[in-house]
DSSP file (Angstrom, degrees, kcal/mol; ACC not computed):
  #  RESIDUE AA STRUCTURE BP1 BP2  ACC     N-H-->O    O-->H-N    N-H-->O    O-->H-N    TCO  KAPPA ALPHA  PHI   PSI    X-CA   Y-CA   Z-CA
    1    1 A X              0   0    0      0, 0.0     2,-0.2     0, 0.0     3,-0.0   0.000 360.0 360.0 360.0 139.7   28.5  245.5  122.8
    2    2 A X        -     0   0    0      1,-0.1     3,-0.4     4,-0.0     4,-0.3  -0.512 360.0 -95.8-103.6-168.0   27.0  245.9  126.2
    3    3 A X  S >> S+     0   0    0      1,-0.3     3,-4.0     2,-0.2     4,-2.2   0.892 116.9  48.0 -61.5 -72.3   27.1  244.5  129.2
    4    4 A X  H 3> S+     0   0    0      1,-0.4     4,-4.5     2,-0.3    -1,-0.3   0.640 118.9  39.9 -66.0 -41.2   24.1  242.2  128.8
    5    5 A X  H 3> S+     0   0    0     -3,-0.4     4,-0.7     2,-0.2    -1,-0.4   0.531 111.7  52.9 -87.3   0.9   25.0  241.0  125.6
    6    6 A X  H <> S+     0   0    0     -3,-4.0     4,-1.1    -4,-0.3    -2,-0.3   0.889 118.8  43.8 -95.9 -39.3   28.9  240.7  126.4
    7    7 A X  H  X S+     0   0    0     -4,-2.2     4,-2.4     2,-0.2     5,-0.8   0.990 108.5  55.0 -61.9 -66.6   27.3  238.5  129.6
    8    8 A X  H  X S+     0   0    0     -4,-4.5     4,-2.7     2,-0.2     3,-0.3   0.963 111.6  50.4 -48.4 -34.9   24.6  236.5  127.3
    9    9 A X  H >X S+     0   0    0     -4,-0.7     3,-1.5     1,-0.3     4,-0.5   0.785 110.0  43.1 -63.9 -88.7   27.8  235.5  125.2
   10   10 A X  H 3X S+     0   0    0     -4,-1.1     4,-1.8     1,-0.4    -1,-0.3   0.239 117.9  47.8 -41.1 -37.0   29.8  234.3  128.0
   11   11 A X  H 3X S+     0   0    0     -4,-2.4     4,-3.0    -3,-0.3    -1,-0.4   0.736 119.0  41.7-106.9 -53.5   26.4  232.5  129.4
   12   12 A X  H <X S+     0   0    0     -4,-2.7     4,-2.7    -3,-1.5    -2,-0.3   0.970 109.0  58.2 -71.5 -46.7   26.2  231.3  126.1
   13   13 A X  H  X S+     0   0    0     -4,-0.5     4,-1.9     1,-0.2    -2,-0.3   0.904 111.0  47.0  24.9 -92.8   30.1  230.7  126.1
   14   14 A X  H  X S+     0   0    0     -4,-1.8     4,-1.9     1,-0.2    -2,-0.2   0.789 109.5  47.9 -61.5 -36.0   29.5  228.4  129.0
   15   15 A X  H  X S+     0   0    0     -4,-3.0     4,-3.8     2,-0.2    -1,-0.2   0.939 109.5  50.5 -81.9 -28.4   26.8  226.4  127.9
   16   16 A X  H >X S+     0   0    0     -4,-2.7     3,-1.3    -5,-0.4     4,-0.7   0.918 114.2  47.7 -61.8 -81.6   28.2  225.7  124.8
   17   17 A X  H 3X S+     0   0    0     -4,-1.9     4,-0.6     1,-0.2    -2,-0.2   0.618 114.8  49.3   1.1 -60.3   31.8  224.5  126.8
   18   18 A X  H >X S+     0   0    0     -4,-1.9     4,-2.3     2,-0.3     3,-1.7   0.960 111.7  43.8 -67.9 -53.3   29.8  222.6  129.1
   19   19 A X  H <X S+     0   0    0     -4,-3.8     4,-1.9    -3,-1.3     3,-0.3   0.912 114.8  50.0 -55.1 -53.7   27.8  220.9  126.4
   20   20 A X  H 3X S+     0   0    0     -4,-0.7     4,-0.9     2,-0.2    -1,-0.3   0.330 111.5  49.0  -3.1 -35.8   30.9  220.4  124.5
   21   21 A X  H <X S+     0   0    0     -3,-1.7     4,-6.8    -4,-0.6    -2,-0.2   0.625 109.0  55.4 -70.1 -58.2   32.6  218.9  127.9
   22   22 A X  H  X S+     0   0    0     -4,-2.3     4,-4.1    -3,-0.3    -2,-0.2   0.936 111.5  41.7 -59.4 -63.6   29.5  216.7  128.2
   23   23 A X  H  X S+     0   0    0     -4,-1.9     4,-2.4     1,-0.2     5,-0.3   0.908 111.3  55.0 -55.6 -61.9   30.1  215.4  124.7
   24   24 A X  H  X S+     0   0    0     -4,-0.9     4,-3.9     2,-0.2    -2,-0.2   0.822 116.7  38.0 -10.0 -67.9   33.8  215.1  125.3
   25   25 A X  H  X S+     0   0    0     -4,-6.8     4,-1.4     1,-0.2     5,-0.4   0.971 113.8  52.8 -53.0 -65.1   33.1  212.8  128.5
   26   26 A X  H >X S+     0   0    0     -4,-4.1     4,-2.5     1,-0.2     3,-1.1   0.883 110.7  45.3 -45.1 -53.2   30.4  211.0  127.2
   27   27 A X  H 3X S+     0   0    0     -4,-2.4     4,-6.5     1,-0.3    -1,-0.2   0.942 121.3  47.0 -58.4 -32.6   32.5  209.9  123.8
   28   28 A X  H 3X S+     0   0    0     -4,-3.9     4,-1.6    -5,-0.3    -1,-0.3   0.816 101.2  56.0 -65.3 -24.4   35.4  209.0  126.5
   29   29 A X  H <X S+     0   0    0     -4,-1.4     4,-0.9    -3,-1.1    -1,-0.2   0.594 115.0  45.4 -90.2 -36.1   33.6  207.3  128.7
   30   30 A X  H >X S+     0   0    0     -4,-2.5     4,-4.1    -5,-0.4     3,-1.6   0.957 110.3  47.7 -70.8 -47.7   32.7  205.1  125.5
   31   31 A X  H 3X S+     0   0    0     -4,-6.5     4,-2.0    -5,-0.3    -2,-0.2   0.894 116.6  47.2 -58.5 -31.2   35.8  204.6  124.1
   32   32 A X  H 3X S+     0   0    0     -4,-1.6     4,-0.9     2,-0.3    -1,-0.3   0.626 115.3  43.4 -80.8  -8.9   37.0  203.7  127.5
   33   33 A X  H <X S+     0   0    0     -3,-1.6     4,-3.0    -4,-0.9    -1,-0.2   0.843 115.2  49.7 -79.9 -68.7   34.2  201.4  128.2
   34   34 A X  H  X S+     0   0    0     -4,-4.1     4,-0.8     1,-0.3     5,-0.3   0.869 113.2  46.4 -69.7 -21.0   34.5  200.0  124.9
   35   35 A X  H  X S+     0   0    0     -4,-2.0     4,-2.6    -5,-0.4    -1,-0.3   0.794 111.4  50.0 -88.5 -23.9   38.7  199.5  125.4
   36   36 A X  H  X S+     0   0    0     -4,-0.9     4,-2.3     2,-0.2    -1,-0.2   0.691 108.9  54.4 -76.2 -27.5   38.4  197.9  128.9
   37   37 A X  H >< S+     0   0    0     -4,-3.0     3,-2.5    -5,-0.2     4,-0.4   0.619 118.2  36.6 -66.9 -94.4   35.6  195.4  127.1
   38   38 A X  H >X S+     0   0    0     -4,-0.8     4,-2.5     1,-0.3     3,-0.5   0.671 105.2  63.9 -16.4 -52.4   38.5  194.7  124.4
   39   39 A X  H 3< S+     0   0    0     -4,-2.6     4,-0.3    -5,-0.3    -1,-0.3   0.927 108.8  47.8 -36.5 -46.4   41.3  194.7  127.0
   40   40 A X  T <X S+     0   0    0     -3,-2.5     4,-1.2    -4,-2.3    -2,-0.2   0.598 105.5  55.8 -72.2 -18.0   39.1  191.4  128.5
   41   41 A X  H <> S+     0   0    0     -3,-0.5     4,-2.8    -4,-0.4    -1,-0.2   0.815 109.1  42.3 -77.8 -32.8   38.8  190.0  125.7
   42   42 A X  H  X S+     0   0    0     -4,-2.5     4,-0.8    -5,-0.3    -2,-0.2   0.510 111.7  53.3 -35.2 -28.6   42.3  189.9  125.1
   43   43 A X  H  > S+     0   0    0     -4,-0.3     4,-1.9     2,-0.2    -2,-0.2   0.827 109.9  52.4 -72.2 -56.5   43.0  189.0  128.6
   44   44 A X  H >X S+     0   0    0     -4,-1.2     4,-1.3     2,-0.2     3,-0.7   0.840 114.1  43.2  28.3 -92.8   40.4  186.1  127.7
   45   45 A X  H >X S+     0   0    0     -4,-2.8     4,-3.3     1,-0.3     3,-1.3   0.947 113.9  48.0 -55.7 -65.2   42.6  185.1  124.4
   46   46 A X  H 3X S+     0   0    0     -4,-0.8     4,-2.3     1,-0.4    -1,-0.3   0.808 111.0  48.8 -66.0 -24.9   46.1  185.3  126.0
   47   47 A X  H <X S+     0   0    0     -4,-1.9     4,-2.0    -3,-0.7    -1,-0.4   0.922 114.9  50.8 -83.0 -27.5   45.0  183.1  129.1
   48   48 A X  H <X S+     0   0    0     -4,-1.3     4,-1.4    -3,-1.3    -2,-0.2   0.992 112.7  44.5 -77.4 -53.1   43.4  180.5  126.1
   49   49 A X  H  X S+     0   0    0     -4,-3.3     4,-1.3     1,-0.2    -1,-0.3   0.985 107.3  58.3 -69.2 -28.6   46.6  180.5  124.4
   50   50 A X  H  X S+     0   0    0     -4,-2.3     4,-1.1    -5,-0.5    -2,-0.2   0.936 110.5  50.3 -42.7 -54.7   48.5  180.1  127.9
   51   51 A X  H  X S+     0   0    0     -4,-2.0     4,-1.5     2,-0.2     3,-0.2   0.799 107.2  46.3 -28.0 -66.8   46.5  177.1  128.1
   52   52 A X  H >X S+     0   0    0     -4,-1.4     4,-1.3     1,-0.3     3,-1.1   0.918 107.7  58.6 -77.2 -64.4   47.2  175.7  124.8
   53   53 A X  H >X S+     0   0    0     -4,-1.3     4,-4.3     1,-0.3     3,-2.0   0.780 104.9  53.4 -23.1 -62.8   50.9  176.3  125.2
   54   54 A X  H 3X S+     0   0    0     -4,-1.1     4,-2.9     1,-0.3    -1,-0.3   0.823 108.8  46.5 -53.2 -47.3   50.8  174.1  128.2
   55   55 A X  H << S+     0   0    0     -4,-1.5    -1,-0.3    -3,-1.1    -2,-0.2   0.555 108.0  53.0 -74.7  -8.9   49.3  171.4  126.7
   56   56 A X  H XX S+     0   0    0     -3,-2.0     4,-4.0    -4,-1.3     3,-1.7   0.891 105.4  58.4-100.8 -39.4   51.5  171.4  123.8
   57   57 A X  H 3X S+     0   0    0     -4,-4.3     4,-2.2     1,-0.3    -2,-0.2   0.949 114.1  43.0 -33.6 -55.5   54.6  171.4  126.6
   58   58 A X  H 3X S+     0   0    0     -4,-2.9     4,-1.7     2,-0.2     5,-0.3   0.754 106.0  53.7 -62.7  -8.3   52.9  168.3  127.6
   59   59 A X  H <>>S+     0   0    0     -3,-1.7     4,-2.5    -5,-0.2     5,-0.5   0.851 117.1  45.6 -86.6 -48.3   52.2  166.7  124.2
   60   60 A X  H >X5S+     0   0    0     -4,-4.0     4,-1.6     1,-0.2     3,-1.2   0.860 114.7  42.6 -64.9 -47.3   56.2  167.2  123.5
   61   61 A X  H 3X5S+     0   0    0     -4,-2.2     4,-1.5     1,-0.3    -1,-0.2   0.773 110.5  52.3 -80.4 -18.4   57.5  166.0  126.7
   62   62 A X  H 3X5S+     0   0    0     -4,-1.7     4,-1.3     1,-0.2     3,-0.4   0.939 118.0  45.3 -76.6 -40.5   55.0  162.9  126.7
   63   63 A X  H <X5S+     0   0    0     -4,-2.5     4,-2.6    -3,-1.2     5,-0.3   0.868 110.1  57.4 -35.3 -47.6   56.9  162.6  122.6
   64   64 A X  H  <<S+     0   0    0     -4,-1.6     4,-0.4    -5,-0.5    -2,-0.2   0.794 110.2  40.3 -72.1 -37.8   60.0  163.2  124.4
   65   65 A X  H  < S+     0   0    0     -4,-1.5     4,-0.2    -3,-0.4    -1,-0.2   0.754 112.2  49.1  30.4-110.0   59.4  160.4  126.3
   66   66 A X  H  X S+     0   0    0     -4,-1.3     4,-2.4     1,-0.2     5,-0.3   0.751 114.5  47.9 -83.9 -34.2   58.0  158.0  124.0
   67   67 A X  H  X S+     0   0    0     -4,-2.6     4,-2.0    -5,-0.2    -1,-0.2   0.856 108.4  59.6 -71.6 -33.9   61.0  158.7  121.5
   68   68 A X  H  > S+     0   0    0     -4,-0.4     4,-1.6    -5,-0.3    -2,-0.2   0.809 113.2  35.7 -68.4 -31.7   63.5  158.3  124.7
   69   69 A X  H  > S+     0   0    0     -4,-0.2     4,-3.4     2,-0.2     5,-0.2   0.904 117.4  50.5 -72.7 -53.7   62.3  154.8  125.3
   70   70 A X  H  X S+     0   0    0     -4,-2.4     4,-2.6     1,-0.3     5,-0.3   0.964 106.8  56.6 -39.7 -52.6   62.0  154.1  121.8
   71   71 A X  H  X S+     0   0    0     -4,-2.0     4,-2.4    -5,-0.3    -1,-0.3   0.937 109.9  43.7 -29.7 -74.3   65.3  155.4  121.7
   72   72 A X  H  X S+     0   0    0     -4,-1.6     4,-1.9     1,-0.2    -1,-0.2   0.868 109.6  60.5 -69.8 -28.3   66.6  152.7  124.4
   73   73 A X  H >X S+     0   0    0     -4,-3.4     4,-1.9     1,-0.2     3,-1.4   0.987 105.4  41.8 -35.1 -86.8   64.9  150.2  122.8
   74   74 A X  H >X S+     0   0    0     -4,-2.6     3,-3.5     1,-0.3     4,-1.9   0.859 108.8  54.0 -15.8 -71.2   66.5  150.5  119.9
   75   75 A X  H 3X S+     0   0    0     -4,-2.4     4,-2.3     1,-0.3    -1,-0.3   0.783 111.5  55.3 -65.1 -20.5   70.0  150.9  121.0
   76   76 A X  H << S+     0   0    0     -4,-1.9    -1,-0.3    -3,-1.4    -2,-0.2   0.562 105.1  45.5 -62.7 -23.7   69.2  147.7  122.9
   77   77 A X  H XX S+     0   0    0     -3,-3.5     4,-2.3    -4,-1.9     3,-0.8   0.654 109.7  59.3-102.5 -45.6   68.2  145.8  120.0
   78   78 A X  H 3X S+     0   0    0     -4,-1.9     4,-2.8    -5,-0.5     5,-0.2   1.000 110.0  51.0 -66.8 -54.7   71.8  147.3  117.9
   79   79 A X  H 3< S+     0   0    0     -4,-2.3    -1,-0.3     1,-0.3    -2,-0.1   0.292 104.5  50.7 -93.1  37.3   73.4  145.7  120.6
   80   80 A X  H <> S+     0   0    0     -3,-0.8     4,-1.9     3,-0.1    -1,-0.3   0.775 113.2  45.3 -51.4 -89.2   71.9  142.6  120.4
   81   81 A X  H  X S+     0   0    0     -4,-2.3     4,-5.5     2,-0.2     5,-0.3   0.856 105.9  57.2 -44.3 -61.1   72.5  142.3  117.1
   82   82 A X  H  X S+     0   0    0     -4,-2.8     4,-2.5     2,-0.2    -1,-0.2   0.989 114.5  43.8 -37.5 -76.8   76.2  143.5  117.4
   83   83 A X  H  > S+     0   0    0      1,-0.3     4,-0.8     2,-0.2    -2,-0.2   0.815 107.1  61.2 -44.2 -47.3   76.6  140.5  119.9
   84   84 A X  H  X S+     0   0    0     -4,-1.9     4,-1.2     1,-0.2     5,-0.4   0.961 106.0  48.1 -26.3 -75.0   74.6  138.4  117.6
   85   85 A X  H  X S+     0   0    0     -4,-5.5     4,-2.1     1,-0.3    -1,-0.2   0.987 109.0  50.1 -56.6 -47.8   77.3  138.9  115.0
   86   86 A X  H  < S+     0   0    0     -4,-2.5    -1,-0.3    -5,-0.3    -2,-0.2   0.749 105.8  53.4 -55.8 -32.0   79.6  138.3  116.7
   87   87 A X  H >X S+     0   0    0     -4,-0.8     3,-4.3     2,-0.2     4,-1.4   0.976 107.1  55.3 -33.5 -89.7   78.4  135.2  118.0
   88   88 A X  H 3X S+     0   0    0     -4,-1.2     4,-2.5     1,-0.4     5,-0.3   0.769 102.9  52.0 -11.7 -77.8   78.0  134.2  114.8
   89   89 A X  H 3< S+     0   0    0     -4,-2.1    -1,-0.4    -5,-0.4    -2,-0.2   0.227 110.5  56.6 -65.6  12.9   81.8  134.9  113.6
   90   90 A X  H <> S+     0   0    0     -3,-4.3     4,-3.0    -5,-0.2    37,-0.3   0.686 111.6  32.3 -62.3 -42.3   82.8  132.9  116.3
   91   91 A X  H  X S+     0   0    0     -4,-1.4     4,-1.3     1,-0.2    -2,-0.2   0.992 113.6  60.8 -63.6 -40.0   81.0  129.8  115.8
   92   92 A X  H  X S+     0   0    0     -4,-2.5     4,-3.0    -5,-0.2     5,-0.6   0.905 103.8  54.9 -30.8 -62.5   81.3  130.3  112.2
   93   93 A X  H  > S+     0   0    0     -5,-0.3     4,-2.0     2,-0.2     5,-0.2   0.986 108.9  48.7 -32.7 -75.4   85.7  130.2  112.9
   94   94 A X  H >X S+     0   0    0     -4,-3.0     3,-2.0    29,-0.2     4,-1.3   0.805 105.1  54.3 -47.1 -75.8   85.3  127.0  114.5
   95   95 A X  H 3X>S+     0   0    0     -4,-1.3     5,-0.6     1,-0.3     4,-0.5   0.772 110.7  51.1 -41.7 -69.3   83.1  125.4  111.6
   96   96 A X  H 3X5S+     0   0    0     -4,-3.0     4,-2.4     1,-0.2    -1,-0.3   0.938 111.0  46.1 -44.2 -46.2   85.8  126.4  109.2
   97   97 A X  H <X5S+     0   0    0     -4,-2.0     4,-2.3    -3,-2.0     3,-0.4   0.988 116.5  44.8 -41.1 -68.6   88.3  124.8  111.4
   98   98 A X  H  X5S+     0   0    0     -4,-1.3     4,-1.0     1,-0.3     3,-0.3   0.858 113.4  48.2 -50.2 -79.4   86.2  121.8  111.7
   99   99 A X  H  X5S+     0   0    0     -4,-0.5     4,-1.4     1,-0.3    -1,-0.3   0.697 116.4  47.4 -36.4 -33.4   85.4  121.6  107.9
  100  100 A X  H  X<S+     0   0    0     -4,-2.4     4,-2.2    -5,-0.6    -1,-0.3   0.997 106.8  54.1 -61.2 -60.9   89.1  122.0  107.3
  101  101 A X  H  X S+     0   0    0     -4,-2.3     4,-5.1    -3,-0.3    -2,-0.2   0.909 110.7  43.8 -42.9 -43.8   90.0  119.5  109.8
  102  102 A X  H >X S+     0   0    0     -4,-1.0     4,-1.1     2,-0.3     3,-1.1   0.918 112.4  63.4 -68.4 -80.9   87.5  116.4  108.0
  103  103 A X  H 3X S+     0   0    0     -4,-1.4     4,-0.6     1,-0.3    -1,-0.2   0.518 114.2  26.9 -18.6 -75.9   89.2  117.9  104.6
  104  104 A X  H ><>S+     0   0    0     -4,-2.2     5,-1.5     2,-0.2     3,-0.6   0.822 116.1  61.7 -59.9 -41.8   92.4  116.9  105.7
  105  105 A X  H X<5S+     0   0    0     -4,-5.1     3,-0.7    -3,-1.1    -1,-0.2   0.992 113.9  36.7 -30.9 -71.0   91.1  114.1  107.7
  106  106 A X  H 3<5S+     0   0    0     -4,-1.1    -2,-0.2     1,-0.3    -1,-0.2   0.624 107.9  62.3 -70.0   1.5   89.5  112.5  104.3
  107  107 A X  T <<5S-     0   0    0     -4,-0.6    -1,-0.3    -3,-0.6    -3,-0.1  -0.545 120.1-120.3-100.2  52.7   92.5  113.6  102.4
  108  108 A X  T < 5S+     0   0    0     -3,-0.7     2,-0.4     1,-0.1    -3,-0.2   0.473  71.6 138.7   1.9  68.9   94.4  111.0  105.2
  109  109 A X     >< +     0   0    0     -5,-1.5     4,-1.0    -8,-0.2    -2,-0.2  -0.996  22.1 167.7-136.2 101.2   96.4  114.2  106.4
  110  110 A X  H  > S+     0   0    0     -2,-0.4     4,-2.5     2,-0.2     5,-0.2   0.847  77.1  49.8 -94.3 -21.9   96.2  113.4  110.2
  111  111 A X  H  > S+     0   0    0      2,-0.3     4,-1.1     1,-0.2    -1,-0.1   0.878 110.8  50.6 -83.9 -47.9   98.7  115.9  111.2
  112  112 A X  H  > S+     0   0    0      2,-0.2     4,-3.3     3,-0.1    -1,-0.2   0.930 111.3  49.6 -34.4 -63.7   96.7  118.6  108.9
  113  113 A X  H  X S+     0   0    0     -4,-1.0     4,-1.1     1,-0.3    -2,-0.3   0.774 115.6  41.7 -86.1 -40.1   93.2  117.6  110.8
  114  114 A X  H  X S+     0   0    0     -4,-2.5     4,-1.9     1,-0.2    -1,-0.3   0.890 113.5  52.8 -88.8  -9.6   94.8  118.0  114.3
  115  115 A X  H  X S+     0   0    0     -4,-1.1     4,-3.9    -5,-0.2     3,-0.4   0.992 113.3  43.0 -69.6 -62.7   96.7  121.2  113.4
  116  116 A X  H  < S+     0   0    0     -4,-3.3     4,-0.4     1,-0.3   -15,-0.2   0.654 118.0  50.9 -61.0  -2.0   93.4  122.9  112.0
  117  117 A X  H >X S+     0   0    0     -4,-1.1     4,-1.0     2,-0.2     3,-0.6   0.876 108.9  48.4 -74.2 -55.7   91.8  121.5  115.0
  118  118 A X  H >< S+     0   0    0     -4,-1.9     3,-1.2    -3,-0.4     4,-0.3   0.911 104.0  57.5 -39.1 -58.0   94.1  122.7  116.9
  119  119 A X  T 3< S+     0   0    0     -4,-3.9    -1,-0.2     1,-0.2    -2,-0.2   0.672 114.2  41.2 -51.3 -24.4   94.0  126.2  115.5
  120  120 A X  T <> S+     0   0    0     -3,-0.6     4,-3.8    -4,-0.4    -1,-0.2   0.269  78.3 108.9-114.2 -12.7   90.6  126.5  116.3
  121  121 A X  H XX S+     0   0    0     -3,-1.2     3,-4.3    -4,-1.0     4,-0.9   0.871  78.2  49.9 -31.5 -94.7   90.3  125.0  119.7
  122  122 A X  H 3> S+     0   0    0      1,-0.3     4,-3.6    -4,-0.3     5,-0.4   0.900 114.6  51.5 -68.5 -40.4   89.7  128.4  121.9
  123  123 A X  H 3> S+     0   0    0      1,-0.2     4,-4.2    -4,-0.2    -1,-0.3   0.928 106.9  43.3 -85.5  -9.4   87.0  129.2  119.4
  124  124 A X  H <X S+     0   0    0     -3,-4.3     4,-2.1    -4,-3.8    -2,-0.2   0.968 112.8  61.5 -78.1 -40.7   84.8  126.0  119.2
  125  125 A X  H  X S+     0   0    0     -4,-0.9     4,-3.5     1,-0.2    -2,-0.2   0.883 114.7  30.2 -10.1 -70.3   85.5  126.4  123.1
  126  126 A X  H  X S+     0   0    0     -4,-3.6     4,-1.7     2,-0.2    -1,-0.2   0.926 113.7  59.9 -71.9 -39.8   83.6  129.8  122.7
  127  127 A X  H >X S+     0   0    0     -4,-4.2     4,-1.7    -5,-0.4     3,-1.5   0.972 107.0  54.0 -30.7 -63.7   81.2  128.6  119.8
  128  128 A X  H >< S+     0   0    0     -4,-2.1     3,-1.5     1,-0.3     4,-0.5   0.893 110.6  43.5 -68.9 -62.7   80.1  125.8  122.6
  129  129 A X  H 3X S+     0   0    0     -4,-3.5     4,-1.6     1,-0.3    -1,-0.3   0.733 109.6  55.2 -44.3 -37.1   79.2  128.3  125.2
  130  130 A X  H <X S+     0   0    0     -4,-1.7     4,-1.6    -3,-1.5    -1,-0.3   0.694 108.4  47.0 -59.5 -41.7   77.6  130.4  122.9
  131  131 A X  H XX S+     0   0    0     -4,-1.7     3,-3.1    -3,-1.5     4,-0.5   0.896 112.3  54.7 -65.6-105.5   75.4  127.5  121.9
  132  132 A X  H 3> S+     0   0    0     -4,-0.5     4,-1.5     1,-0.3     5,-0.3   0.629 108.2  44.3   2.0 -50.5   74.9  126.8  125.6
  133  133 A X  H >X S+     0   0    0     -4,-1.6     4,-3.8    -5,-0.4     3,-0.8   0.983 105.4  61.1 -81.0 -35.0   73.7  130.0  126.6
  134  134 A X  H <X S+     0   0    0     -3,-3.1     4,-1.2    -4,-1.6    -2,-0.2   0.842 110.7  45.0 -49.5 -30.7   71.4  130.4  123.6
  135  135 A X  H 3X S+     0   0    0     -4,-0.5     4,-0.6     2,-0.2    -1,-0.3   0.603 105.6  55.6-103.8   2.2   69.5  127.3  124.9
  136  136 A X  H <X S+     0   0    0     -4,-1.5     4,-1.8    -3,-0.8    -1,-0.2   0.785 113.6  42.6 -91.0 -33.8   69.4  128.1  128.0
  137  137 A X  H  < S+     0   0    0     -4,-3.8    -2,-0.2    -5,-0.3    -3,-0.1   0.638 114.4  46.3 -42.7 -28.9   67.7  131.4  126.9
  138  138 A X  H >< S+     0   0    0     -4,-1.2     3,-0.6     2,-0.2    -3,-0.2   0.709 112.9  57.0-103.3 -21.0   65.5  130.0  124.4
  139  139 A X  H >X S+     0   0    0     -4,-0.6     4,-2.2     1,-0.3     3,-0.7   0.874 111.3  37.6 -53.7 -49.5   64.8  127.5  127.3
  140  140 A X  T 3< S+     0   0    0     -4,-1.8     4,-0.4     1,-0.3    -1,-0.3   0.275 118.9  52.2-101.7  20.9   63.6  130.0  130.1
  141  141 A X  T <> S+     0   0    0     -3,-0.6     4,-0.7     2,-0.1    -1,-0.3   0.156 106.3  50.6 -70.6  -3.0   61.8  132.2  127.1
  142  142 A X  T <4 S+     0   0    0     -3,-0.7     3,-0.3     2,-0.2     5,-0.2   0.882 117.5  47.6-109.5 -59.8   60.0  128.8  126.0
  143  143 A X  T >X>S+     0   0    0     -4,-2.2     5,-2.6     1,-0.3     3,-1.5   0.919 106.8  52.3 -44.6 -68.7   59.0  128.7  130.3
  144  144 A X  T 345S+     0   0    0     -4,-0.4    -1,-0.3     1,-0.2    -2,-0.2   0.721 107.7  51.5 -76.3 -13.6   58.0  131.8  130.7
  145  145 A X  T 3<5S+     0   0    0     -4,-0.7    -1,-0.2    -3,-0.3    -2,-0.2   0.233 113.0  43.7-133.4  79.2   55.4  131.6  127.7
  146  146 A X  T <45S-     0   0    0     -3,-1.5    -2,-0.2    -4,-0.0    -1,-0.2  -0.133 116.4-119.9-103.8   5.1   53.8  128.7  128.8
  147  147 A X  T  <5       0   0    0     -4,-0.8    -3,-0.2    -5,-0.2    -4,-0.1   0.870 360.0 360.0  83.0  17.2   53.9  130.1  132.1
  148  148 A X      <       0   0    0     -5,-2.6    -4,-0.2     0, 0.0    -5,-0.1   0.513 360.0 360.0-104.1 360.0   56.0  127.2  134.0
């Protein structure tokens, strides 16, 4: 080979490298184009689910909440009820007392009638309060609605 031709190769060499280069960039220059576009949409997604997250942290705690009141409700209402019974088996005690005493009463057993009277004293005591406070409740619920 001579000179001229060992030179047109080399020339030829380079253009082809450069063109080759050219391509190289250009296809990089896409992919990177096209991977920063994707990167933003991704960026895009993850801030919409950041979002969503947040609002489902608020949907539980406003649940969290509503189940925590619900909650005291409730346990407010067992012990109610609990008192309720109890109420209940106390006056209930006395009325067996009583009803025992008038047994023995009408079975002319006075001694009977004052015993079971007796026996039962402290709890018509508490029956009668019990009563008492119920009507004074159902009295100031009755007031407040009708508004007096």
């Amino acid at each position: 080979m001579n000179n001229s031709n060992i030179t047109s190769l080399g020339f030829g060499i380079s253009i082809v490298v450069i063109l080759a280069g050219g391509l190289i960039y250009g296809n990089f220059n896409n992919q990177l184009n096209s991977t920063k576009a994707e990167l933003q949409e991704i960026k895009k997604e993850r801030e919409n689910l950041i979002s969503q997250v947040k609002e489902k942290d608020e949907e539980i705690e406003n649940l969290k909440n509503t189940i925590g009141g619900n909650k005291r409700e409730i346990e407010e209402q067992i012990e109610e009820i609990q008192q309720w019974k109890q109420q209940t088996r106390t006056v209930a005690n006395c009325l067996e007392g009583v009803v025992a005493a008038i047994s023995y009463a009408s079975n002319e057993n006075q001694a009977g009638a004052l015993l079971a009277l007796a026996g039962v004293q402290e709890k018509c005591q508490e029956a009668e309060t019990i009563m008492n406070e119920t009507k004074n409740t159902n009295s100031r619920r009755q007031s407040v609605e009708t508004g007096n």
